[in-house]
VEXVEX-586446 format. One record per residue (C-alpha): residue in one letter; x negated, y, z. Coordinates in nm, 3 decimals, padded with zeros to 5 digits. Layout:
N
REC	A	X	Y	Z
...
end
This chain:
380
REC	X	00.000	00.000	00.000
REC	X	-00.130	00.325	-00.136
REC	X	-00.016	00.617	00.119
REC	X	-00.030	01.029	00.105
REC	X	00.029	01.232	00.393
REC	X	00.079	01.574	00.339
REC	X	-00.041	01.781	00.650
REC	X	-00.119	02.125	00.455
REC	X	00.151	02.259	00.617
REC	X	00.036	02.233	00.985
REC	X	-00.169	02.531	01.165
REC	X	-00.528	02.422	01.240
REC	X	-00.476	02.487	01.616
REC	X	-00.272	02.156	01.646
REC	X	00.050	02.168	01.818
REC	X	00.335	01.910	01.828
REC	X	00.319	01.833	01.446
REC	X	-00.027	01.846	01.428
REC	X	-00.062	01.603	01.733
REC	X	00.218	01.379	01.555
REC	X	-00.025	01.347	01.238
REC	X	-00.379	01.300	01.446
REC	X	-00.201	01.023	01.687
REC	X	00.014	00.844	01.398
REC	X	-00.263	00.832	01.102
REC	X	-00.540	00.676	01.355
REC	X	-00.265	00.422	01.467
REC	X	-00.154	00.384	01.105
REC	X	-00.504	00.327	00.950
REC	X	-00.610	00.077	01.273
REC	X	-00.271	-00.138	01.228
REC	X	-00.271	-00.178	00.854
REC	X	-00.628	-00.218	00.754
REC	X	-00.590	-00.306	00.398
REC	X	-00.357	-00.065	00.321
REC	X	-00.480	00.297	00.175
REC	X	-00.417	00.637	00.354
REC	X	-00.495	00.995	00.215
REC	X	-00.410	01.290	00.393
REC	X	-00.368	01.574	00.204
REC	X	-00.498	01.894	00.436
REC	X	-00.610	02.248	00.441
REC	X	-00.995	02.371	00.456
REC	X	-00.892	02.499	00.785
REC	X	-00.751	02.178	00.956
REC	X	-00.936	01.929	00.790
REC	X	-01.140	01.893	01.096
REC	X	-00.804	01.736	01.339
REC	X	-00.823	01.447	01.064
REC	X	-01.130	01.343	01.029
REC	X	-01.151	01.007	01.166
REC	X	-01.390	00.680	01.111
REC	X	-01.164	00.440	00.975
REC	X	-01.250	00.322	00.616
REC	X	-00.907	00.336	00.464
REC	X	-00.841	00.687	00.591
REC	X	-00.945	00.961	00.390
REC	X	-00.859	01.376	00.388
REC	X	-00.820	01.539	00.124
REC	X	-00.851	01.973	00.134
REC	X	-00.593	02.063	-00.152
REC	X	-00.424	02.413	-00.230
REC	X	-00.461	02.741	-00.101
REC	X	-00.625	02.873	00.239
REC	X	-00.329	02.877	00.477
REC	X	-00.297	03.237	00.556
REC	X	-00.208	03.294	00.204
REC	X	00.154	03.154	00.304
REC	X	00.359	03.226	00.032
REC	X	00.099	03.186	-00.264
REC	X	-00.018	02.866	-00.118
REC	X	00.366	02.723	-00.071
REC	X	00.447	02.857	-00.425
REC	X	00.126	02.641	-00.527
REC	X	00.200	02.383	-00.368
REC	X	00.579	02.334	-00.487
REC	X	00.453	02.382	-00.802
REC	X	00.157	02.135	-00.848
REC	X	00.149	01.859	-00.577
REC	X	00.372	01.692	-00.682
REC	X	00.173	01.634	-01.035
REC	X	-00.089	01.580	-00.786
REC	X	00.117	01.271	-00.627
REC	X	00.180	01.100	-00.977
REC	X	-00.184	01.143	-01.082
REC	X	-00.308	00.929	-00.793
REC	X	-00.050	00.704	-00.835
REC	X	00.041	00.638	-00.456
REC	X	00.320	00.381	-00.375
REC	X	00.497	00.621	-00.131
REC	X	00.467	00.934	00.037
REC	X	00.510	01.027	00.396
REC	X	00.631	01.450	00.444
REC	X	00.543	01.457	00.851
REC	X	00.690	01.779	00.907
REC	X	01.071	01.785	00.828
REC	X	00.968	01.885	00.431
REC	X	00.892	01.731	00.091
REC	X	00.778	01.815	-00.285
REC	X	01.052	01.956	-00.448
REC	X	01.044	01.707	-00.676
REC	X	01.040	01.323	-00.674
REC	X	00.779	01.133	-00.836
REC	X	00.776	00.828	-00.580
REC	X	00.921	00.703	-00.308
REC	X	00.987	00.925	00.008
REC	X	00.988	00.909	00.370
REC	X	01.066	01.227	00.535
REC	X	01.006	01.286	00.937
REC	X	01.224	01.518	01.096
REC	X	01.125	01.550	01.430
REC	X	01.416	01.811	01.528
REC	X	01.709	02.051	01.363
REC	X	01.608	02.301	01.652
REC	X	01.704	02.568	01.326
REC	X	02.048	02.446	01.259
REC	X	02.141	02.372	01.692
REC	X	02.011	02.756	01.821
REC	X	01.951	02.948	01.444
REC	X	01.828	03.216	01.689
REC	X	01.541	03.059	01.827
REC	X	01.361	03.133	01.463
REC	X	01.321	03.460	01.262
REC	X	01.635	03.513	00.976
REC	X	01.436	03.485	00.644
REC	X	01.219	03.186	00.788
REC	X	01.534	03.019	00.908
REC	X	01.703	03.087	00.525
REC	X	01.372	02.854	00.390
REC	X	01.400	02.648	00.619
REC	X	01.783	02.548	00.583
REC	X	01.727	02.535	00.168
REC	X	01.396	02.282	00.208
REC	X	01.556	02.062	00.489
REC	X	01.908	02.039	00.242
REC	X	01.652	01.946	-00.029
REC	X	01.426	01.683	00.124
REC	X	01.720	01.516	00.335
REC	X	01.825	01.501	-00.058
REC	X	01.520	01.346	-00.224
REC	X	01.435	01.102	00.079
REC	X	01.479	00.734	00.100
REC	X	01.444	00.709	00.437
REC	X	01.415	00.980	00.743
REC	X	01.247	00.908	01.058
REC	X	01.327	01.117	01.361
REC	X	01.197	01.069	01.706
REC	X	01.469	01.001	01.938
REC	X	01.831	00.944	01.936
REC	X	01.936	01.241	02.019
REC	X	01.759	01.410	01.669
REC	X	01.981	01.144	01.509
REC	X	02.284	01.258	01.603
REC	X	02.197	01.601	01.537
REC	X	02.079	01.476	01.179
REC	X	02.441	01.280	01.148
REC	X	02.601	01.619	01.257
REC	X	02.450	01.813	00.985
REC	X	02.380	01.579	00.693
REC	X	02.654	01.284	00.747
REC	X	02.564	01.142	00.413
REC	X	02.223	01.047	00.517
REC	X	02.355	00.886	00.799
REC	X	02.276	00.532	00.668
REC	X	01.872	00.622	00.577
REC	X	01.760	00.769	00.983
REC	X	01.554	00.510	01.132
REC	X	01.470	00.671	01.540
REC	X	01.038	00.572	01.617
REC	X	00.978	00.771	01.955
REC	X	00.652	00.925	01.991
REC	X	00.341	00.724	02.145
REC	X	00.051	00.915	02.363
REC	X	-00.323	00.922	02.300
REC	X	-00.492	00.756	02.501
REC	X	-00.687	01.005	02.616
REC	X	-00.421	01.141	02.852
REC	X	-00.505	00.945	03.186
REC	X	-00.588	01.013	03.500
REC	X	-00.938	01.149	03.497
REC	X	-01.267	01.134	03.685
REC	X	-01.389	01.466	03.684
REC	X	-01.421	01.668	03.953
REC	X	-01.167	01.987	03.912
REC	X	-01.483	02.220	04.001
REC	X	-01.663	02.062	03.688
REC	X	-01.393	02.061	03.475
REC	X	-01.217	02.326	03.226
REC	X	-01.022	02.460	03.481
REC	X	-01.247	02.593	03.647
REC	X	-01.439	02.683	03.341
REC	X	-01.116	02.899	03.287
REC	X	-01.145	03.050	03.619
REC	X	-00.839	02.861	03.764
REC	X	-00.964	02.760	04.096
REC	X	-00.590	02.738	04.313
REC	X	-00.335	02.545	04.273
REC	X	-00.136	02.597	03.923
REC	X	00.175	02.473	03.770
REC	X	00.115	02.438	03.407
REC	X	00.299	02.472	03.129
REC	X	00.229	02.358	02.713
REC	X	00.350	02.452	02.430
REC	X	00.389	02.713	02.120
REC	X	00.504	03.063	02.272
REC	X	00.856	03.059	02.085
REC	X	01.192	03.151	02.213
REC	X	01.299	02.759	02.251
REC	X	01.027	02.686	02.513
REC	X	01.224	02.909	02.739
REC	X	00.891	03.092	02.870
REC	X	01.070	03.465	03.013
REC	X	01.271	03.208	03.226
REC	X	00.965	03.004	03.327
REC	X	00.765	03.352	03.444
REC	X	01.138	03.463	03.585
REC	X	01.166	03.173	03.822
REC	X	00.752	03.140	03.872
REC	X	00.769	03.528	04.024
REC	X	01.093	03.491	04.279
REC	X	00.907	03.210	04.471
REC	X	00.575	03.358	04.413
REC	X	00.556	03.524	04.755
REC	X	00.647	03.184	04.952
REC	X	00.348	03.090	04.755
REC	X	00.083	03.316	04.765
REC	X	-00.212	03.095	04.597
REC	X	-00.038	02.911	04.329
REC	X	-00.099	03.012	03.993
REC	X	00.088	02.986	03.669
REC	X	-00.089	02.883	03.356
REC	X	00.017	02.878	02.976
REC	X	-00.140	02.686	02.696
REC	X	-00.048	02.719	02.367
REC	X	-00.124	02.917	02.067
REC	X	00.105	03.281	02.022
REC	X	00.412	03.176	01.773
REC	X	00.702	03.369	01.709
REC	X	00.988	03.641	01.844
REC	X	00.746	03.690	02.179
REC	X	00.894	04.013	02.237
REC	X	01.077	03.891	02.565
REC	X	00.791	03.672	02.721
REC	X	00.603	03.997	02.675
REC	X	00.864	04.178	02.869
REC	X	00.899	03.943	03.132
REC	X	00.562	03.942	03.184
REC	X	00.571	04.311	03.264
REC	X	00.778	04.319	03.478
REC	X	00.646	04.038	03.679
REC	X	00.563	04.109	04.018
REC	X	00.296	03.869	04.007
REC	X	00.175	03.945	03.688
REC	X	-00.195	03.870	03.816
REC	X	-00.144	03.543	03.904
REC	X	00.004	03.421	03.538
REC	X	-00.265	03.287	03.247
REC	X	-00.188	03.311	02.910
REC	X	-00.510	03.088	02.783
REC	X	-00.417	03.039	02.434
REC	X	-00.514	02.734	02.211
REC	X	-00.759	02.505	02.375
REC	X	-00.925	02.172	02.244
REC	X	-00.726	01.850	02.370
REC	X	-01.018	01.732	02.606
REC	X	-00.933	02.058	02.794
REC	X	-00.543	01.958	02.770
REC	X	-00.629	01.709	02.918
REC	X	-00.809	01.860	03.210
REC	X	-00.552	02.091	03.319
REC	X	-00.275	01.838	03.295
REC	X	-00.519	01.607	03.546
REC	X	-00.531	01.889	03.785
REC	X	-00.229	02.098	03.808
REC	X	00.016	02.074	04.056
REC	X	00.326	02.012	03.811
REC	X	00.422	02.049	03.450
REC	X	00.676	02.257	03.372
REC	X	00.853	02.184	03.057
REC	X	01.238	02.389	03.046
REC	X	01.278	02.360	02.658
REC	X	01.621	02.462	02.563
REC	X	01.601	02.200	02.282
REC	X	01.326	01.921	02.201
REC	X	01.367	01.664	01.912
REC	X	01.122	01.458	02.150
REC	X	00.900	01.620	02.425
REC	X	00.559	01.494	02.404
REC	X	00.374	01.739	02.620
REC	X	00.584	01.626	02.935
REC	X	00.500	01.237	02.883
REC	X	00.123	01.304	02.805
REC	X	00.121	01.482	03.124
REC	X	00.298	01.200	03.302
REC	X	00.034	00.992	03.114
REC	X	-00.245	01.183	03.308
REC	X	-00.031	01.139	03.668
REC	X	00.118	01.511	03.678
REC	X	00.482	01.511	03.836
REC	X	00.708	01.732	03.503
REC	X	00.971	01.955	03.533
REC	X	01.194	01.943	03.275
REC	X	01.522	02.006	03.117
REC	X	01.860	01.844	03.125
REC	X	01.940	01.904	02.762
REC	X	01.865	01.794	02.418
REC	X	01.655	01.463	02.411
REC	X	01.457	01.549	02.747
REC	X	01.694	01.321	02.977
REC	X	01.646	01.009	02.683
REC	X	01.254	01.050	02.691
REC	X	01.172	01.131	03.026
REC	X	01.501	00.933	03.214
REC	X	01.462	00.943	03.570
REC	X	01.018	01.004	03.570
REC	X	01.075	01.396	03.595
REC	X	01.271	01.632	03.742
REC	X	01.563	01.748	03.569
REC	X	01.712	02.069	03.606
REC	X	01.924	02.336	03.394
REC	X	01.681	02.545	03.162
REC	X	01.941	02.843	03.128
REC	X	01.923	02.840	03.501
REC	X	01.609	03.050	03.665
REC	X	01.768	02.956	03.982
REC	X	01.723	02.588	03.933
REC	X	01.406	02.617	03.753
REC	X	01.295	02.810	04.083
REC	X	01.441	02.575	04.311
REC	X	01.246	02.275	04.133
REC	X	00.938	02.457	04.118
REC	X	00.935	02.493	04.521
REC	X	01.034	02.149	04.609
REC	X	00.771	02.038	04.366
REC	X	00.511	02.267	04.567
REC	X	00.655	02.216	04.870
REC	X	00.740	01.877	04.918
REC	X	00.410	01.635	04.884
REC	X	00.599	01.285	04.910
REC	X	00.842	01.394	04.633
REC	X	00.583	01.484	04.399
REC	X	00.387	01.203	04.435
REC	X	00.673	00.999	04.377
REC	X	00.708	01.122	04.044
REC	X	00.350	01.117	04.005
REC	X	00.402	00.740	04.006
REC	X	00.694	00.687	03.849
REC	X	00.553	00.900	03.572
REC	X	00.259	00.688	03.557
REC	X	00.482	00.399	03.494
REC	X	00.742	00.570	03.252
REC	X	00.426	00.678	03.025
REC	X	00.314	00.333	02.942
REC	X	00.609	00.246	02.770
REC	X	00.492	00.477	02.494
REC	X	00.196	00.391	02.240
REC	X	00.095	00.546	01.909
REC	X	00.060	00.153	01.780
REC	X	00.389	00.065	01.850
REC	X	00.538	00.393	01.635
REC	X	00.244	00.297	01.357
REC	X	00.377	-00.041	01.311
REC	X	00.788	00.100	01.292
REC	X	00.642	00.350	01.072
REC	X	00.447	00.091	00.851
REC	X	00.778	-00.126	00.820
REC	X	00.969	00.152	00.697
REC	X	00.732	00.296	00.448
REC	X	00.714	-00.051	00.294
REC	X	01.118	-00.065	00.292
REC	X	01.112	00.264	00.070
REC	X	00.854	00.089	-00.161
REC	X	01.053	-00.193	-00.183
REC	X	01.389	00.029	-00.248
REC	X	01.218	00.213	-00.497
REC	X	01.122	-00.043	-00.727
REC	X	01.498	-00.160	-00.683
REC	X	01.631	00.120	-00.813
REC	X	01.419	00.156	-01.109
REC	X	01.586	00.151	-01.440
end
């Protein structure tokens, strides 16, 4: 089986996409050894997908990405000639898109319809693209892979004709999220200057990840804890008007981070060390920060909407993200309460192991292989 990926349209600082591609192509290339994988990427993020394996291979193709529109235009226009040149057996669009035209068999992975649920959580003219290119690939693809149940509904909801074609693969976790070895005073966190104890939080700064609630609830309790910091990671997205303003206004304004973008080894660091994840979404097609955390033994807050509750089940603590009062309330008990969060550090632990990037390689394989085999059944 000859494979392309297309990861072109992924930012070089990797975030849940680009953490999708790294963890599924390793697993992919490992569990099907014979079979072929190309992954088409930018000059700028070639580097997340360079890995050893023999039958995995990047290829830079197109425009530099901050050229957005030229390089989309380009690529509408030419990959897919690109695609019947090499003459792959199937292609695999990662990031809820595909060419605009078919010249193989498709497999499209939409990992949420965050656009269509809460159209306000993106900017108008993005969302416009956005709703014309989903429409289009749903369209073209043989089969659509989604992450949890709850995407699949939301998919149903919206598209009821590909209802037949969704086939649900949750997320695995690296396996470097686990608990670690080194000391906190020789790790990045204190490299960062984060020397008390922090609740974390990861993700892109966009209006779904609920962050002016997160800073909201952080500051009202901040007095009854007078060391604790509060620490962002995550690279600077859209609409951040609000988290700016809530920062502002934030009482203790000196005690939040905003540390941008930082390597996954760091990740990794931070989630060994803090105190507690915090992960309110207002809507998640998955939710893989909160499981790698788990992963590393940090107790998660989390939300009680969208496909949190499925993915997390009774490992994290569950309260209402529209709520600053019961994001507050968690955050405290979390602090405050040492045999509580150690229980979830556990249970966490245990949840966390349930989920491996080999198990949604092989589902992933198996379907790829049924859209080979459909396609040469409907050939003329």
């Amino acid at each position: 089986m000859k494979v392309a990926i297309n990861a072109m349209q992924v930012r070089a600082a990797k975030s849940g996409v680009g953490q999708y591609i790294a963890g599924l192509m390793e697993a992919m290339a490992a569990a099907a050894p014979d079979d072929d994988f190309t992954i088409y990427c930018s000059a700028q993020n070639q580097v997340n997908y360079a890995f050893p394996a023999n039958n995995l291979h990047t290829e830079v193709w197109g425009l530099p990405q901050h050229l957005r529109a030229l390089r989309l235009a380009n690529e509408y226009a030419r990959f897919p000639s690109e695609l019947r040149r090499r003459n792959f057996d199937v292609f695999l669009g990662p990031s809820n898109f595909l060419p605009i035209r078919k010249v193989c068999p498709y497999v499209l992975v939409i990992h949420d319809l965050s656009y269509y649920v809460q159209p306000d959580r993106c900017p108008f003219v993005r969302r416009q693209y956005w709703y014309a290119m989903t429409a289009r690939s749903v369209a073209l693809a043989d089969f659509i892979i989604t992450d949890s149940e709850n995407s699949r509904r939301d998919i149903e909801r919206f598209f009821p004709r590909a209802a037949d074609r969704v086939r649900v693969i949750p997320l695995g976790i690296h396996a470097r999220y686990r608990p670690g070895r080194t000391p906190r005073e020789q790790s990045a966190v204190a490299r960062h200057g984060i020397h008390d104890p922090y609740l974390l939080v990861v993700g892109t700064l966009e209006p779904g990840k609920n962050t002016p609630r997160i800073i909201d609830a952080f500051d009202s309790i901040a007095t009854r804890f007078p060391r604790h910091q509060l620490v962002f990671i995550g690279d600077r997205g859209w609409l951040t008007d609000k988290i700016d303003t809530a920062l502002a206004r934030a009482a203790a304004q000196s005690r939040i981070h905003f540390l941008g973008h930082l390597p996954d080894d760091e990740v990794v660091d931070f989630m060994n060390h803090c105190e507690a994840l915090a992960f309110p979404s207002l809507y998640e097609g998955f939710g893989l920060p909160p499981l790698e955390a788990m992963a590393c033994g940090a107790p998660v807050l989390a939300s009680n909407t969208s496909s949190l509750p499925e993915v997390l089940g009774e490992s994290a603590l569950l309260v209402n993200p529209y709520s600053v009062d019961e994001l507050a309330a968690g955050m405290a008990r979390l602090f405050d309460d040492p045999r509580f969060n150690q229980d979830l550090r556990n249970r966490g632990l245990q949840h966390a192991a349930n989920f491996t990037w080999e198990r949604t390689a092989t589902e992933t394989i198996r379907v790829l292989r049924s859209a080979i085999q459909t396609g040469k059944q409907t050939k003329p």
